[in-house]
LOFI-462927 format. One record per residue (C-alpha): y, x, z. Coordinates in steps of 0.001 Angstrom, whole numbers. Layout:
// residues N
   north    east      up
       Y       X       Z
...
// end
This chain:
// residues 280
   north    east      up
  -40302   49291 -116336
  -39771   52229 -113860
  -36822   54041 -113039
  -36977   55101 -108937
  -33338   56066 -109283
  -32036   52647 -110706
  -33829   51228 -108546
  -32396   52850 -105218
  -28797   51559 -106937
  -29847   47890 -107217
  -31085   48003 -103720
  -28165   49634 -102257
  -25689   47296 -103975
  -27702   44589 -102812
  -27562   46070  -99347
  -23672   46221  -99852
  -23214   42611 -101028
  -25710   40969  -98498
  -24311   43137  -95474
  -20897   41640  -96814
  -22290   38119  -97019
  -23517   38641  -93542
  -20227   39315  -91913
  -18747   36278  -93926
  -21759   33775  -92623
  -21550   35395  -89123
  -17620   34455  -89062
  -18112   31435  -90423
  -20432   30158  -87867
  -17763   30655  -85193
  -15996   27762  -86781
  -18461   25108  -86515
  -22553   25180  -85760
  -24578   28007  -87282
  -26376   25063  -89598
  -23449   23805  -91262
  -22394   27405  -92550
  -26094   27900  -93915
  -25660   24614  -95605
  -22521   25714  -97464
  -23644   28914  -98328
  -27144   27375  -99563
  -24832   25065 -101738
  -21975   27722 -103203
  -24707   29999 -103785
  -26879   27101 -105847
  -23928   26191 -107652
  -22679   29828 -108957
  -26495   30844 -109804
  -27086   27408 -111881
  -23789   28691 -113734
  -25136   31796 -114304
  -28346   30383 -115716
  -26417   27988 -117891
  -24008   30658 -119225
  -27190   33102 -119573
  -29236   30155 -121673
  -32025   31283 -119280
  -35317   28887 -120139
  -37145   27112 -117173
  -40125   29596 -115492
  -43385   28865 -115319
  -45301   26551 -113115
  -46617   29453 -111003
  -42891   31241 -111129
  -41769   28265 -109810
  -43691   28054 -106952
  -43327   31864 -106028
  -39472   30920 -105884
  -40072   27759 -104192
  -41901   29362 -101136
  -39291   32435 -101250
  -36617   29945 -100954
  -37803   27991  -97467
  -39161   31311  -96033
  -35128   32464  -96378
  -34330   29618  -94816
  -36843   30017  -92136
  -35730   33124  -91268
  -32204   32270  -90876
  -33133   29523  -88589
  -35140   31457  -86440
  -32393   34655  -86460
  -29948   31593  -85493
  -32292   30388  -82645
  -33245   33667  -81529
  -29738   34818  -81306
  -28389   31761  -78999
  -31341   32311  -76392
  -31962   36155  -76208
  -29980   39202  -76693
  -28749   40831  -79931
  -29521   44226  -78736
  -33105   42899  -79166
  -33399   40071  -81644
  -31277   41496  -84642
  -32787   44834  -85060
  -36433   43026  -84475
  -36056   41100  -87560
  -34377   43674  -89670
  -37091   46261  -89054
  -39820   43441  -89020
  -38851   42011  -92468
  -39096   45706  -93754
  -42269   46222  -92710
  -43844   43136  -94390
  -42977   44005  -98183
  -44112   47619  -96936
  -48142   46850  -96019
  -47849   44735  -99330
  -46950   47334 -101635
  -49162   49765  -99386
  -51952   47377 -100306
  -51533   47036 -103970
  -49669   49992 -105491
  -50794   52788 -103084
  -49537   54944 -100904
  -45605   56587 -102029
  -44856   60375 -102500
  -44613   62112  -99382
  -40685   62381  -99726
  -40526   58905 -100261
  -42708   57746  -97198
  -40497   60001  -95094
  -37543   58267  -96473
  -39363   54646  -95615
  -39992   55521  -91948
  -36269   56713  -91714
  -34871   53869  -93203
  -37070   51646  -91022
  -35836   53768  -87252
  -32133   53490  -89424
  -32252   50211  -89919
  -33646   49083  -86067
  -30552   51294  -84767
  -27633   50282  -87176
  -28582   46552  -85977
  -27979   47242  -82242
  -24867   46141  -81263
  -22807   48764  -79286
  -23741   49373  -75731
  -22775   46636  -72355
  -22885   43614  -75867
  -26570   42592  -74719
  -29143   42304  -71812
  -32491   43434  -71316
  -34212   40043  -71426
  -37081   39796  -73764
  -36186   36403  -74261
  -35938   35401  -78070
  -38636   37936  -79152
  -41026   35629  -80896
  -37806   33952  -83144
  -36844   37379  -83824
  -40471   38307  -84811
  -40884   34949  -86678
  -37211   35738  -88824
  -38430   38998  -89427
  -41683   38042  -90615
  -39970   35107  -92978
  -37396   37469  -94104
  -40426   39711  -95151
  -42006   36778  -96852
  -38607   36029  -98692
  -38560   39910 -100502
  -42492   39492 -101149
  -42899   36185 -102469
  -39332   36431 -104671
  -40869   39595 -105854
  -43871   37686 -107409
  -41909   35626 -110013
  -41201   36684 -113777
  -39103   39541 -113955
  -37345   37866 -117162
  -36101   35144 -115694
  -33855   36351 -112599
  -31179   33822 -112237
  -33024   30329 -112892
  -35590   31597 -110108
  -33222   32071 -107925
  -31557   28850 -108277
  -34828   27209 -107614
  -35509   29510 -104653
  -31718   28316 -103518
  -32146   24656 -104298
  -35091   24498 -102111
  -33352   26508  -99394
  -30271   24161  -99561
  -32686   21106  -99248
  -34308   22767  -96252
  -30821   23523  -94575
  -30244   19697  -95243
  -33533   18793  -94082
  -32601   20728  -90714
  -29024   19633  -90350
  -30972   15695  -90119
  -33009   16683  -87656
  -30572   17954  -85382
  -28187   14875  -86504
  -25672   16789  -87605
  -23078   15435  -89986
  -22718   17011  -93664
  -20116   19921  -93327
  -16843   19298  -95502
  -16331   21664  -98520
  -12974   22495  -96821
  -14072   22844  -93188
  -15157   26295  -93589
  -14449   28463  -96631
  -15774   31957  -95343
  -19537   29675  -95456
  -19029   28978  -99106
  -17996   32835  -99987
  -20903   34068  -97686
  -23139   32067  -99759
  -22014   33484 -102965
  -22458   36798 -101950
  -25865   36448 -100746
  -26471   35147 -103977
  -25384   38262 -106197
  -27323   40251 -103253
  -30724   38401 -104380
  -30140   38913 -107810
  -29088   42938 -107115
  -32877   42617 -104615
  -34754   41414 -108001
  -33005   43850 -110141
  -34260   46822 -107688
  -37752   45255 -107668
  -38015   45447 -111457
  -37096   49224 -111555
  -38917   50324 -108614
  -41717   49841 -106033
  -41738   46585 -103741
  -41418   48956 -100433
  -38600   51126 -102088
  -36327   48210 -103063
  -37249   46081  -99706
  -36337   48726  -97148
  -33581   49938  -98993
  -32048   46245  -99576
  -32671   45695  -95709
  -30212   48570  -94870
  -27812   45566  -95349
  -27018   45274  -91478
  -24920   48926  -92016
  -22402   47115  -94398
  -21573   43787  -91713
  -21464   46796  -89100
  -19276   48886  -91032
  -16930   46035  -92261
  -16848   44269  -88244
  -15545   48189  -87486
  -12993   48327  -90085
  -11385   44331  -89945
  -12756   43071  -86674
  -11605   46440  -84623
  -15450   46887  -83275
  -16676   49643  -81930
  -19682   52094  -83620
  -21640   52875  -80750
  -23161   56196  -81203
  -26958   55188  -81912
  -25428   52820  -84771
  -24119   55971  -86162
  -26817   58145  -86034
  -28616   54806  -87752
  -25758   55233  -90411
  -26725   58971  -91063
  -30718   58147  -90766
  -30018   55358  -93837
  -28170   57693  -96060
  -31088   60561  -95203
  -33380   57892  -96278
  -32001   57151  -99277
  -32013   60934 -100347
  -35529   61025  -99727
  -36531   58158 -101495
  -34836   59185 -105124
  -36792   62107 -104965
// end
């Protein structure tokens, strides 16, 4: 099924609900290590997908669908550990937008590759949203350095978050919500998996609410991301979900008091450009 337009929608709501999840996961690793809030939001997110699934009577996907989802769900994970990692030892200014723009580009070369090159409005509108994107993630100006250090985790989270849209992409298109709990099941196991290594105790289901409600919205945002996927091209619906850093910068502006540095807001204006060219 095609429909550009619908498409565009589903990507920007998923934009709007994992920018939103975002700002909730980002304040909720203030109260307590960066790994414990992934855990909780792996786990609220499993749980209100597997209720979804049961209420939708959704039947088990294949053997192949279930790998797709498998590897989709531990490259998400991947990248959040690395965009973790690569946030405590470089600079925001440099790491953030690195991965945003980075995971954009990966689902781009892979629809490139397979379903050709877009219309000439809509490539426009890709390398817009891709220069919108890098400058809606920089934090305002005198918030980082100029060290390079925490390039390569930035790179690596970019490069996983591109995995994460390409691989989730691969899995049967009639059977959203149970592939997404698997994808979620094995990202919870791999945020348990890390929380042992670093000998970290379990995080209580009260210790940190705002990491349970982040983790349900990135959950509608990956079922918004496969919605977009099924109504338009891979490239479309990737760079388009990945605008997502505009809605935790918008919503830090509006409750947290922070400032819009100038470049973020010419980012802002490049986004919306880009998504007028690509619905042509």
């Amino acid at each position: 099924m095609s429909s550009p337009g619908l498409g565009i929608l589903f990507g920007l709501a998923s934009a709007l609900v994992w920018g939103s999840g975002d700002y909730c996961g980002g304040r909720a690793a203030l109260h307590g290590k960066p790994v414990q809030a992934t855990f909780l939001a792996a786990l609220s997110g499993l749980v209100m997908l597997s209720l979804a699934a049961i209420a939708r009577g959704e039947a088990l996907p294949s053997l192949i669908g279930a790998v797709w989802a498998i590897m989709a769900g531990i490259a998400g994970m991947l990248g959040i550990a690395a965009l973790y990692g690569g946030l405590a030892v470089g600079n925001a200014s440099l790491v953030a937008p690195t991965a945003a723009v980075v995971g954009a580009i990966a689902p781009l070369g892979v629809s490139l590759f397979f379903e050709g090159w877009p219309s000439l409005a809509q490539l426009g509108g890709l390398m817009l949203g891709l220069l919108g994107i890098w400058l809606v993630s920089r934090p305002a100006e005198g918030t980082g350095g100029t060290t390079h250090r925490g390039f390569g985790l930035a790179v690596l989270a970019g490069i996983s978050f591109g995995s994460f849209f390409v691989l989730l992409a691969q899995t049967e298109r009639e059977q959203i919500v149970i592939t997404l709990v698997l994808a979620k099941a094995a990202a919870l196991g791999a945020a348990a998996l890390w929380l042992w290594m670093l000998r970290s105790r379990l995080p209580s289901l009260t210790d940190n609410p705002l990491g349970l409600w982040a983790g349900v919205l990135d959950a509608g945002g990956n079922v918004l991301y496969l919605l977009a996927v099924n109504f338009t091209r891979l490239d479309v619906a990737a760079v388009t979900a990945s605008m997502y850093p505009a809605t935790t910068v918008l919503l830090s502006a509006l409750l947290l008091r922070q400032k819009i540095s100038r470049a973020q807001l010419f980012g802002l204006l490049l986004c919306l450009s880009a998504l007028a060219l690509l619905a042509i």
